[in-house]
Phi, psi and omega in degrees: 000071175264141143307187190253000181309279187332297174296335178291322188247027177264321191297317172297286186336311199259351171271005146309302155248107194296138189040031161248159181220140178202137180306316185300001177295314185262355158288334165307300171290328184257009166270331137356280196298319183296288214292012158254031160244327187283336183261004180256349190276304155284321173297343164316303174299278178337308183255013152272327174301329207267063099231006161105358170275343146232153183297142171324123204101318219256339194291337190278317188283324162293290190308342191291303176001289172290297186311315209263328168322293212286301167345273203240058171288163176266001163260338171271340176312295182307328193278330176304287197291351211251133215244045145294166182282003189317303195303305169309287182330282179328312164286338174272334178256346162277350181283317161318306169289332179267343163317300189304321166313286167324255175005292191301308177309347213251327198065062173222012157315315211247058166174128172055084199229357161331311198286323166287317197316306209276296169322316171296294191318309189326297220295313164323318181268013200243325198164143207274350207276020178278349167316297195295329172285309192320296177312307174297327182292327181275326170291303170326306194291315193246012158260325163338287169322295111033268163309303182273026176042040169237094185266290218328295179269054137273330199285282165005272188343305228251331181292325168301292207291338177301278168342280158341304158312308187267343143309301191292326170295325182306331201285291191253073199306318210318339202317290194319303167322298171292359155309293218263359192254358200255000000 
């Protein structure tokens, strides 16, 4: 009981080459996912620097870092080779977080919330346990708000992941079974 984002694109991928069957189909897709995790890991660096969280010089140089650490770690190696949704998943909660970031640094929850809206739903359909990141990063995201007295986008905020939900359930009801079944 997986959602279907994974299997749609092991699925587009081989129907490209028709009647051949090769492990590189899904190798294709988690090599995808390592090197956007790794550009979202430098854009991360970059954009902690382009706000003061890290000294100046050091946010490109911290991402190449992260990046190149995370590249050939044996969990992205494993994560590559293993022709599972792992990989998507993974890339959807660092694409996620760093959207949240971006965001929190920006003070821009209450304006252009597509991109997360559209990356959560991915991430949902991608593999159910992106739940267990998505929930926590938004209770974490929305006691932040909270404390800090930005309810306009917290209200924004909590109005997306409501969207993202019921979006993500309109496209895939079976979820719900397979959530509370699981």
């Amino acid at each position: 009981n997986h959602p279907p984002v994974h299997f749609m694109l092991l699925h587009l991928i081989s129907s490209v080459f028709p009647g051949t069957v090769s492990v590189w189909f899904g190798c294709i897709i988690n090599l995808c996912t390592l090197v956007g995790i790794c550009a979202c890991m430098m854009a991360g660096g970059k954009l902690l620097e382009k706000h003061g969280v890290l000294p100046e010089g050091f946010g490109r140089k911290w991402g190449i870092l992260a990046a190149v650490f995370y590249g050939f770690s044996a969990g992205a190696v494993a994560t590559t080779l293993l022709i599972r949704m792992y990989g998507l998943m993974t890339f959807c909660c660092v694409l996620t977080l760093y959207f949240h970031v971006k965001k929190w640094l920006e003070g821009s929850f209450d304006k252009k919330n597509k991109g997360l809206i559209a990356i959560t739903i991915i991430g949902f359909l991608t593999q159910y346990f992106f739940l267990f990141y998505c929930i926590l990063l938004a209770v974490v995201t929305v006691v932040l708000l909270w404390t800090k007295k930005r309810i306009p986008e917290l209200k924004r905020y909590i109005r997306s992941m409501i969207i993202a939900a019921v979006l993500g359930v309109c496209l895939f009801p079976f979820a719900i079974a397979d959530v509370l079944s699981s």
